[in-house]
RODO-2510 file (C-alpha; in nm, 4 decimals, decimal comma):
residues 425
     n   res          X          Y          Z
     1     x    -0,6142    -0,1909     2,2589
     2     x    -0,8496    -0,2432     1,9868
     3     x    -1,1995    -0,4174     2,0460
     4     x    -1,3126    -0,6435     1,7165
     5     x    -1,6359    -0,4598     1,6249
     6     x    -1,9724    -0,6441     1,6433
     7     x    -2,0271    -0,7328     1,3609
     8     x    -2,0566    -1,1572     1,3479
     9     x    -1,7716    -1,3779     1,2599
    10     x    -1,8088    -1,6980     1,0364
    11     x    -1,7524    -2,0369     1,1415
    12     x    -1,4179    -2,1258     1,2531
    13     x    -1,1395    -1,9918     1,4627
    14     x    -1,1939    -1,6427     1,6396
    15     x    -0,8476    -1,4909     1,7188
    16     x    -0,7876    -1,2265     1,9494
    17     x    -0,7670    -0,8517     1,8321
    18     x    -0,3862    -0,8413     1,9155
    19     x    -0,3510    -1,1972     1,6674
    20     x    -0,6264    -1,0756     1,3957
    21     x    -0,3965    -0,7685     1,3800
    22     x    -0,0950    -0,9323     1,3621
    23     x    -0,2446    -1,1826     1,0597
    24     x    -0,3715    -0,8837     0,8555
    25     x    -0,0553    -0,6690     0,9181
    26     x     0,1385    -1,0107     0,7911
    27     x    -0,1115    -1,0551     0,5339
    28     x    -0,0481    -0,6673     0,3535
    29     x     0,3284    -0,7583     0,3976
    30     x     0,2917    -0,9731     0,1360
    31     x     0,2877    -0,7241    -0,1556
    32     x     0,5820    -0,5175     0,0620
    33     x     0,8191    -0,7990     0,0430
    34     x     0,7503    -0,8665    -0,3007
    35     x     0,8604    -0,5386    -0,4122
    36     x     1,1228    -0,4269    -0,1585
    37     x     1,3243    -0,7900    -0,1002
    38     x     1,4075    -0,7130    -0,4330
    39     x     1,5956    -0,4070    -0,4856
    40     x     1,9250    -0,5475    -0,3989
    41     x     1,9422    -0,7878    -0,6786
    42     x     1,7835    -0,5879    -0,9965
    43     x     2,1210    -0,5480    -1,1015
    44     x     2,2238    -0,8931    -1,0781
    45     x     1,8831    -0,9863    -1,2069
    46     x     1,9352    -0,7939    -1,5085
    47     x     2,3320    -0,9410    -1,5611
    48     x     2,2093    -1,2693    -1,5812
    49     x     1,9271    -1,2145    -1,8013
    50     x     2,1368    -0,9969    -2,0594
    51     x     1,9271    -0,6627    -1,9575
    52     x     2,2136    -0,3369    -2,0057
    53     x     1,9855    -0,0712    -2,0119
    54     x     1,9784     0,0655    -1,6467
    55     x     1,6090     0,1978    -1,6715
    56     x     1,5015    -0,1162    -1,7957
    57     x     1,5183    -0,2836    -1,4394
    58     x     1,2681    -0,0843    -1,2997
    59     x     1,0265    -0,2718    -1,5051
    60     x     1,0635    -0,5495    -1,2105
    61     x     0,9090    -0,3248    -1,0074
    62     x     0,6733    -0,1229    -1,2084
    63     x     0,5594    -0,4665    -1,3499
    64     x     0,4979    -0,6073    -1,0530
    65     x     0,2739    -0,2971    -0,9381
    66     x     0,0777    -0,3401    -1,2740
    67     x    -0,0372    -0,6630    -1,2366
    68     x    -0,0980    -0,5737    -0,8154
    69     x    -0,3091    -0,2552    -0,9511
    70     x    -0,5290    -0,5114    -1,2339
    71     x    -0,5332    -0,8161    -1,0212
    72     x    -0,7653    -0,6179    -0,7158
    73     x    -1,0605    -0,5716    -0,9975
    74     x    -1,1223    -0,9512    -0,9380
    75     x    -1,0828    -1,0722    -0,5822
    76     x    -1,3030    -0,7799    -0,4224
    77     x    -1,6444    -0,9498    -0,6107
    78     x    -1,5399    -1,2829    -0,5327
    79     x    -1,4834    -1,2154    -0,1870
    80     x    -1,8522    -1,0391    -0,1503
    81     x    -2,0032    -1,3537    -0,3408
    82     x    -1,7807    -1,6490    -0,1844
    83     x    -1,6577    -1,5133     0,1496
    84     x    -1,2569    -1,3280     0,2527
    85     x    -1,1322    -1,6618     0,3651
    86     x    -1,1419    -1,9314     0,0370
    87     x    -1,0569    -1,6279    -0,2097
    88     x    -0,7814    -1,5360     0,0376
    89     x    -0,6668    -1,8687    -0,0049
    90     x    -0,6854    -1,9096    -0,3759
    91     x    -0,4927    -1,5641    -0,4151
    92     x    -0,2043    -1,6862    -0,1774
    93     x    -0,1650    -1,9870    -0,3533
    94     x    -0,1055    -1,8753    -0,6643
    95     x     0,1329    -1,6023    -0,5302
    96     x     0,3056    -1,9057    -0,3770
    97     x     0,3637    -2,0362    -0,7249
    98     x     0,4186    -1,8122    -0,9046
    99     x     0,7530    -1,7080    -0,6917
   100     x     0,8926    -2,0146    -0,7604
   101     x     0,8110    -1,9742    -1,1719
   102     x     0,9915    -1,6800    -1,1109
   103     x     1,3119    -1,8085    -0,9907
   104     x     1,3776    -2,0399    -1,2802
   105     x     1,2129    -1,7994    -1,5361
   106     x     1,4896    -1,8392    -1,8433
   107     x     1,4529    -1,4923    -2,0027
   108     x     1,3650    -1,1393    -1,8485
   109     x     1,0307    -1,1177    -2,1078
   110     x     0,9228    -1,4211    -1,8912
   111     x     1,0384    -1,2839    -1,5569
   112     x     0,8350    -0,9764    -1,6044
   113     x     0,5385    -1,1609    -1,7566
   114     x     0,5745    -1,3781    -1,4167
   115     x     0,6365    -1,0737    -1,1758
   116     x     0,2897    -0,8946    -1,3111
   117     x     0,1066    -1,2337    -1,2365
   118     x     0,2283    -1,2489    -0,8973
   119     x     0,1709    -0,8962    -0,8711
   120     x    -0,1970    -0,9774    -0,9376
   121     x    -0,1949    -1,2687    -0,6775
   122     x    -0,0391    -1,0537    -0,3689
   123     x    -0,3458    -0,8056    -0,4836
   124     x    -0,5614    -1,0707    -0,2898
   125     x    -0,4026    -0,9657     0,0272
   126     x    -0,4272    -0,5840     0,0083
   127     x    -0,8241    -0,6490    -0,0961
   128     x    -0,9318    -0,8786     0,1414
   129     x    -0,7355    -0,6797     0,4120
   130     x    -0,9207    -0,3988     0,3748
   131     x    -1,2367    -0,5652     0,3665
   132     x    -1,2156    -0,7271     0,6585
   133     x    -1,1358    -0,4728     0,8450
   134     x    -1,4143    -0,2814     0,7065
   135     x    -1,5793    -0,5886     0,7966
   136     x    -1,4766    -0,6034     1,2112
   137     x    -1,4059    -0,1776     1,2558
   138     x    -1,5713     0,1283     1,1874
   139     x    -1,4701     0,4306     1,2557
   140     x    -1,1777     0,6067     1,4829
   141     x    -1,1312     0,2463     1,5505
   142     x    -1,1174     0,1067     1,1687
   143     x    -0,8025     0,3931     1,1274
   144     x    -0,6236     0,2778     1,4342
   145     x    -0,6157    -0,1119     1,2729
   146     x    -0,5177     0,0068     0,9434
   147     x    -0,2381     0,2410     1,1327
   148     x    -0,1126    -0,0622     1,3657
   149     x    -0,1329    -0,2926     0,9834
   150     x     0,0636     0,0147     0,8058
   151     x     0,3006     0,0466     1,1162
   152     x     0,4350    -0,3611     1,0453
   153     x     0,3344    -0,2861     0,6805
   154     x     0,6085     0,0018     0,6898
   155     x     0,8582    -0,2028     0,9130
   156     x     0,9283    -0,4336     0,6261
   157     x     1,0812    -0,2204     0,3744
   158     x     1,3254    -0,1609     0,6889
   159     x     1,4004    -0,5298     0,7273
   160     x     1,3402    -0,6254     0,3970
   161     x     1,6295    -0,4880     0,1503
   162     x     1,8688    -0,5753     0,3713
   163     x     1,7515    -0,9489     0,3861
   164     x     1,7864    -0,9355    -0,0011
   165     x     2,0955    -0,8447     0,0286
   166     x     2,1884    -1,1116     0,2709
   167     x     2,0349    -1,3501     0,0606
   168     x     2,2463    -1,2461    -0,2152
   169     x     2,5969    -1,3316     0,0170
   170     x     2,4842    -1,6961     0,0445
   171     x     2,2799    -1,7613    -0,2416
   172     x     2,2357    -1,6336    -0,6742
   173     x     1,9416    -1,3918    -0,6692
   174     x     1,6833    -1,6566    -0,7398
   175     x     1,7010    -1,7357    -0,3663
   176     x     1,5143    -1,4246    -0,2551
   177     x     1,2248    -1,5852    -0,4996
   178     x     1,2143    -1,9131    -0,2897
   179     x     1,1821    -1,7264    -0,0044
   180     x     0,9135    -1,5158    -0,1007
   181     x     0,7623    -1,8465    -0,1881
   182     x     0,8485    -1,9810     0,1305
   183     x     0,6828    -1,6467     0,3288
   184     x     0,3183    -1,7259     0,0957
   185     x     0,3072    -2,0865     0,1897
   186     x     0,3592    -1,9521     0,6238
   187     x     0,0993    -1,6687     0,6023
   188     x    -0,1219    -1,8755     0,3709
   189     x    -0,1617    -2,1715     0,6312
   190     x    -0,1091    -1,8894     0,9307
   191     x    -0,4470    -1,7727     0,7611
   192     x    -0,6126    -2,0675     0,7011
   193     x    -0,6011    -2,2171     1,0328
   194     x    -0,6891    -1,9144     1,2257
   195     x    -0,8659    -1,6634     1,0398
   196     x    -1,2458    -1,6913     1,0432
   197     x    -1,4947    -1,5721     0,7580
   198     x    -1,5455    -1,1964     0,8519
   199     x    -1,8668    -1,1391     0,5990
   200     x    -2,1720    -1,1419     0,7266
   201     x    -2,4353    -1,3414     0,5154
   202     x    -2,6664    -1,0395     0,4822
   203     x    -2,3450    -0,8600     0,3122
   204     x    -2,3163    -1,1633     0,0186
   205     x    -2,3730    -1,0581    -0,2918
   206     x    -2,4362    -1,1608    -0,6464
   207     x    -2,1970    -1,2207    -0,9678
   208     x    -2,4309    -1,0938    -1,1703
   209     x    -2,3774    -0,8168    -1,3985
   210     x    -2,6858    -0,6023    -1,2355
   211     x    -2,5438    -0,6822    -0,9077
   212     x    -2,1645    -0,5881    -1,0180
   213     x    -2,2786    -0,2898    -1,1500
   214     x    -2,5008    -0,1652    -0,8501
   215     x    -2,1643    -0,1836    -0,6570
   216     x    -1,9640    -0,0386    -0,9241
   217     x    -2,1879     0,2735    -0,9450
   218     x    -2,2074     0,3175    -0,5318
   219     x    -1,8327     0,3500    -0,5319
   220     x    -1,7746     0,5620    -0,7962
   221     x    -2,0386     0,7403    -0,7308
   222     x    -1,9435     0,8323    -0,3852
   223     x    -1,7922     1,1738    -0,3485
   224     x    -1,6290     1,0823    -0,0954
   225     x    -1,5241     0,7283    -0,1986
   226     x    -1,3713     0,8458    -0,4850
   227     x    -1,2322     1,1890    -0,3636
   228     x    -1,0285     1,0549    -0,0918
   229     x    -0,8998     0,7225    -0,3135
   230     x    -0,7164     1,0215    -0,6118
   231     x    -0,5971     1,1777    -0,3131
   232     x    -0,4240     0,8955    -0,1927
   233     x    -0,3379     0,8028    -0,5295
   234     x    -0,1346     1,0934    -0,5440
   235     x     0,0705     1,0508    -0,2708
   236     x     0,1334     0,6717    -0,3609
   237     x     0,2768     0,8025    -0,6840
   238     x     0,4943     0,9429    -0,5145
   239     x     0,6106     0,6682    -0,2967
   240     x     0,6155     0,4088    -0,6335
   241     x     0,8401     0,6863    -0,7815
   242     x     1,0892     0,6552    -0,4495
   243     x     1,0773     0,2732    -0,4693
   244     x     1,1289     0,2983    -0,8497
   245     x     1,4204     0,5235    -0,8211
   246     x     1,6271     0,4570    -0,5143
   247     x     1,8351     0,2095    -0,6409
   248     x     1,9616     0,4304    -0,9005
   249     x     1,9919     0,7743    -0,6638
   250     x     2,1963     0,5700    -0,4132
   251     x     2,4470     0,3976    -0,6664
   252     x     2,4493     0,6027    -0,9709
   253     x     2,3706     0,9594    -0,8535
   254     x     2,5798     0,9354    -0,4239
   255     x     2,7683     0,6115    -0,6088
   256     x     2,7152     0,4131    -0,2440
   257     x     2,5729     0,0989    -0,3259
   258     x     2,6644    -0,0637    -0,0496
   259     x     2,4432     0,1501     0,1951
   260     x     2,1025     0,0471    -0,0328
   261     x     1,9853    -0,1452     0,2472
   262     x     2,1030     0,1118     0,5602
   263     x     1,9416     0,4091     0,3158
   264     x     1,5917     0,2359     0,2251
   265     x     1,5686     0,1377     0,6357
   266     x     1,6857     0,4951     0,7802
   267     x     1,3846     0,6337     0,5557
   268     x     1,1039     0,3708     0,6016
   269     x     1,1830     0,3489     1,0065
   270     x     1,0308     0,6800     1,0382
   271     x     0,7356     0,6097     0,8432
   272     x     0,6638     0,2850     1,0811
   273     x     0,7447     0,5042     1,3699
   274     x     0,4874     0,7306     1,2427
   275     x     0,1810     0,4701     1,1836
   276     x     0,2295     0,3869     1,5357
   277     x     0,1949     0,7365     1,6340
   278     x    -0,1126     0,7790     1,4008
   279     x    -0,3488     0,5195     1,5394
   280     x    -0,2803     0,7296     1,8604
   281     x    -0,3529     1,0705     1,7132
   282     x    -0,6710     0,9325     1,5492
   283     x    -0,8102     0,8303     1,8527
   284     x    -0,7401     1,2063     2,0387
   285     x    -0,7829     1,4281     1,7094
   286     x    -1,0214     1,2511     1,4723
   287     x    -0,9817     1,1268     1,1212
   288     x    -0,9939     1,4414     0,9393
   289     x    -0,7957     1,6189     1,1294
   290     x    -0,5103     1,3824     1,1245
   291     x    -0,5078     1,3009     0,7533
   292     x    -0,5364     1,6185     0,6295
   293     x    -0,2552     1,7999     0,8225
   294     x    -0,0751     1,5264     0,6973
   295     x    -0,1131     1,5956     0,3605
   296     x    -0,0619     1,9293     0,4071
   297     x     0,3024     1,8622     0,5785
   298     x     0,3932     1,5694     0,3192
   299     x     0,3118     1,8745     0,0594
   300     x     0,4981     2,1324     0,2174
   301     x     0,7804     1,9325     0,3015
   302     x     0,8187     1,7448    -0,0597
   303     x     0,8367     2,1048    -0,2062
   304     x     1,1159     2,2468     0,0512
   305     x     1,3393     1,9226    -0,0404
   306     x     1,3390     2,0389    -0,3738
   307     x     1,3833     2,3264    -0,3658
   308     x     1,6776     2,2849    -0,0850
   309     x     1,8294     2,0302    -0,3399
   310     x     1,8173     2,1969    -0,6685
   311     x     1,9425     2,5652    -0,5255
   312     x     2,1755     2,4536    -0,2236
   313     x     2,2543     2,1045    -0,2806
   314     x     2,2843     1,8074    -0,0604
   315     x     2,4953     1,4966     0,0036
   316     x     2,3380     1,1392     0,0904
   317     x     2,2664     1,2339     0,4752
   318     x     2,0477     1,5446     0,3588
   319     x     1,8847     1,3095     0,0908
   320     x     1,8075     1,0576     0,3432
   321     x     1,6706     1,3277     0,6232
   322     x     1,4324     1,4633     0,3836
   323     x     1,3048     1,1527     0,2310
   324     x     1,2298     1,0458     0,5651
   325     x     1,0585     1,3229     0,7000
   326     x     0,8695     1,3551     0,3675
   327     x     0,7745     0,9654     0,3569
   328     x     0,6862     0,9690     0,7442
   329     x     0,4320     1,2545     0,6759
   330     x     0,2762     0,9856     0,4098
   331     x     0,1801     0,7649     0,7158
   332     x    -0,0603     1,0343     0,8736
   333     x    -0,2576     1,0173     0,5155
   334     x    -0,2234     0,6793     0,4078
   335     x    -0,4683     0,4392     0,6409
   336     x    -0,7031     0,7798     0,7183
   337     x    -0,7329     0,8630     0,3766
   338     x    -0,8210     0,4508     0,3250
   339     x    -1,0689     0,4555     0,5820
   340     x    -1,2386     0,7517     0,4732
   341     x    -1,2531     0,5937     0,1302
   342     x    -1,4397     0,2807     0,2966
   343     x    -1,5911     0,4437     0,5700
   344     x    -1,9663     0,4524     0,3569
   345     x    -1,8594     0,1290     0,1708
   346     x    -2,0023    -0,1268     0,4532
   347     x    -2,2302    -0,2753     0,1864
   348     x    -2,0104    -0,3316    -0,1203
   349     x    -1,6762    -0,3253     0,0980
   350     x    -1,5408    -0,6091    -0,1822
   351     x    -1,6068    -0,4313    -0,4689
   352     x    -1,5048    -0,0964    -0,3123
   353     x    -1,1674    -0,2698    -0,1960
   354     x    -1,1133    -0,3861    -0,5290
   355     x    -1,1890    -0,0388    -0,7294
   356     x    -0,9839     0,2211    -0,4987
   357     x    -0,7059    -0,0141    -0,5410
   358     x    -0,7601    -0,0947    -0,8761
   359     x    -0,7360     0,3383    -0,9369
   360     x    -0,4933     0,4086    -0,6366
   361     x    -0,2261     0,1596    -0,7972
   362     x    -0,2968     0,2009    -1,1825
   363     x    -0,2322     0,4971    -1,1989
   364     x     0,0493     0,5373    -0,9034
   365     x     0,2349     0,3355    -1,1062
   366     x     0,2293     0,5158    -1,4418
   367     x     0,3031     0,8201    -1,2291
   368     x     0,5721     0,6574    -1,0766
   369     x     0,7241     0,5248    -1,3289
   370     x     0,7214     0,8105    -1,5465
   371     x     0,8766     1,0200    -1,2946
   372     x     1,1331     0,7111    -1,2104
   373     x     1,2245     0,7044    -1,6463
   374     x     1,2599     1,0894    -1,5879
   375     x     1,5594     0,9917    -1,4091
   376     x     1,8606     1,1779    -1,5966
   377     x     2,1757     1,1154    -1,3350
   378     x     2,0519     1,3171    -1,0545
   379     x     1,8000     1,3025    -0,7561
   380     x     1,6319     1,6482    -0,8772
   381     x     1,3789     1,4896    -1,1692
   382     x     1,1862     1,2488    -0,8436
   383     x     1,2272     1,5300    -0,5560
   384     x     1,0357     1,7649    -0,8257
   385     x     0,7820     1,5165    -0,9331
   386     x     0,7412     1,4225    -0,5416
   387     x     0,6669     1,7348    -0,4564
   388     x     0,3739     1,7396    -0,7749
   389     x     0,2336     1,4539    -0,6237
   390     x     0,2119     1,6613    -0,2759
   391     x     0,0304     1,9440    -0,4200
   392     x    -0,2410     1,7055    -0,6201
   393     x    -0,2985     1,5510    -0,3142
   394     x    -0,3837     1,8989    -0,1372
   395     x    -0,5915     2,0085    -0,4414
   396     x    -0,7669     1,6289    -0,4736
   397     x    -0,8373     1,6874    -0,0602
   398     x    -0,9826     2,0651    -0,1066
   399     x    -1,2190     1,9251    -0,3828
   400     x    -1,3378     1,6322    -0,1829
   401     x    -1,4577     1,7908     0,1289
   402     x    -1,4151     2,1453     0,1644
   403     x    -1,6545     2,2059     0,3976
   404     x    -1,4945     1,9489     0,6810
   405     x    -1,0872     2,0808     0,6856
   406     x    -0,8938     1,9782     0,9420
   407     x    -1,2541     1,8626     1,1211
   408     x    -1,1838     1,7658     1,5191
   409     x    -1,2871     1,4878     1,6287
   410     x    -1,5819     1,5936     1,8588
   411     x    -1,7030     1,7377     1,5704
   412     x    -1,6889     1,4103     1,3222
   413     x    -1,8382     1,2533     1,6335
   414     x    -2,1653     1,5194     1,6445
   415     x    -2,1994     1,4805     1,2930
   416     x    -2,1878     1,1090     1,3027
   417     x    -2,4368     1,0813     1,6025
   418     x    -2,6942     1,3726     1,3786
   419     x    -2,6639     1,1580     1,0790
   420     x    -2,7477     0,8515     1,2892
   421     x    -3,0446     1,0258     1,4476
   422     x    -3,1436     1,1512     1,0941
   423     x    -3,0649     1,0045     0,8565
   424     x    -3,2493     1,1677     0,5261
   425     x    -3,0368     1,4466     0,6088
***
């Protein structure tokens, strides 16, 4: 099991590693239910709103993203000047309320207007997440947290369609709203009562525009920082793109729409399967090592589906096979390539929180919704652009550290103890 790192807690509660987990795991599934509990009912979403062009519903997705991507420019600067836990709070809140504006919103301008706010709200979870872990874990041991987060971070998208879809038997589709509202206000109080301040007072900074800027500039000014947050990028584009488009693959394109919820779980069980199995591998093969072989696989394996799809041809069974050995591969990048991106970010972990995500979900959802509007009746326009978004994240990882490919772990770990030892080198 995980040890909490050393560094000192605030006032207030101090959980066990197994609960702190657990409340940070619950904590990114915020943004996951958001988007996924949702899928089942775009179409009914759109009926009763008047919306009949089909590509049009993606935009309660893709706004949602948008306002996720903005919103983490703010909290990460709060949360280095006022502390994780209040700015937690205030961000939970307002996703609280917001769910509920939702469900009565009387026109879809409104509902989208509404969806990009709470987007921007659940981006209080996914930056204060990673900062506190940054906070408690370095390291071997920071990656194995954010695997075991990603692992019940990944589990939801299993669970989650499907309870949409239940929802939808007993109730109109602004029911899944008050339940998202209902899942803010238990993690929000979950988190008040038992989460302690994780930043140390030495670590508070200014709102100043000097200050702001001084973090600003170490971030993007980080090779590494920045190198490993386009990589990821990437290969979020591609999932955004998946999310965007499986609706339409599985009802317009293998015309089963009653198997949305069996389809999205049969391909996002693997991927929790394989976070599990990552925060293992970390631990025996090193950071490096891990994340970029998985890059290389997600790459490789994006491209065969493709290509397997466009010259042989496949039913839903191949479709789902391949998506979930190409969206498992994701979860040996995902948390590695975040910790890498935070790993010389102790100082300004806010600020650097807020910018990767700001950059990682900007621009994964442009990608991904351009390739999801590419969308022309078959599966071939997203397997193609998935496979794009494979090779840019090879290229963005070659660029970033060229010298340290596929680097073992008792090698990271020499390295590490040199740099510590000397460190003007």
């Amino acid at each position: 099991m995980v040890s909490l790192h050393s560094s000192p807690l605030g006032s207030g509660p101090r959980p066990g590693a197994r609960e702190t987990i657990a409340l940070l795991a619950g904590l990114m599934a915020l943004n996951a239910v958001g988007i996924d509990a949702m899928i089942p009912a775009l179409a009914d979403i759109a009926g009763h709103l008047g919306v009949t062009e089909e590509n049009k519903r993606q935009l309660i997705i893709v706004a949602y993203t948008l306002g996720f991507g903005f919103g983490q420019l703010f909290w990460g600067p709060l949360a280095d000047r006022f502390g994780r836990k209040p700015v937690l709070g205030a961000g939970i809140a307002i996703y609280t309320a917001l769910s509920f504006f939702c469900s009565f919103a009387p026109t879809f301008d409104a509902l989208i207007v509404g969806r990009a706010l709470q987007g921007a709200a659940a981006a209080s979870s996914r930056v204060l997440v990673m900062a506190m872990v940054r906070d408690l874990f370095e390291g071997e041991a920071m990656a194995r947290v954010m695997s075991l987060v990603a692992m019940v971070f990944m589990v939801i998208p299993v669970v989650a369609p499907s309870i949409g879809q239940l929802i939808l038997t007993v109730g109109p589709w602004q029911t899944i709203f008050w339940a998202l509202g209902g899942y803010g206000l238990m993690i929000g109080l979950w988190s008040f009562f038992r989460l302690p301040e994780t930043l140390a007072p030495a670590n508070r900074r200014t709102l100043g525009l000097s200050d702001l800027a001084e973090g600003a500039r170490a971030v993007l000014s980080d090779r590494q920082s920045i190198g490993y947050t386009l990589a990821q990028t990437a290969l979020f584009t591609g999932l955004i793109a998946y999310i965007s488009s499986i609706q339409q693959i599985v009802f317009d394109v293998f015309r089963r729409p009653e198997l949305i919820g069996l389809v999205f779980g049969a391909v996002a069980a693997p991927m929790a399967l394989a976070s599990f199995t990552n925060s293992k591998l970390v631990g025996r093969f090193g950071l490096r090592f891990v994340a970029h072989s998985g890059v290389a696989v997600f790459a490789l394996l994006a491209l065969s589906h493709a290509l397997v799809a466009t010259f042989v041809g496949e039913n839903l069974i191949g479709f789902i096979v391949g998506q979930a050995l190409v969206l498992a591969s994701f979860s040996f990048c995902a948390a590695n390539m975040n910790t890498l991106a935070m790993e010389r970010m102790a100082s300004v972990a806010g600020m650097a929180s807020s910018l990767q995500g700001v950059i990682s979900s900007i621009l994964a959802a442009i990608g991904g919704f351009a390739i999801g509007q590419a969308f022309n009746g078959t599966q071939l326009p997203f397997l193609w652009g998935l496979a794009i978004c494979g090779a840019l994240g090879v290229a963005l990882v070659l660029l970033t550290e060229p010298s340290r490919l596929f680097e073992p772990l008792q090698r990271s770990r020499a390295r590490a103890a040199s740099l510590r030892a000397h460190p003007a080198e």
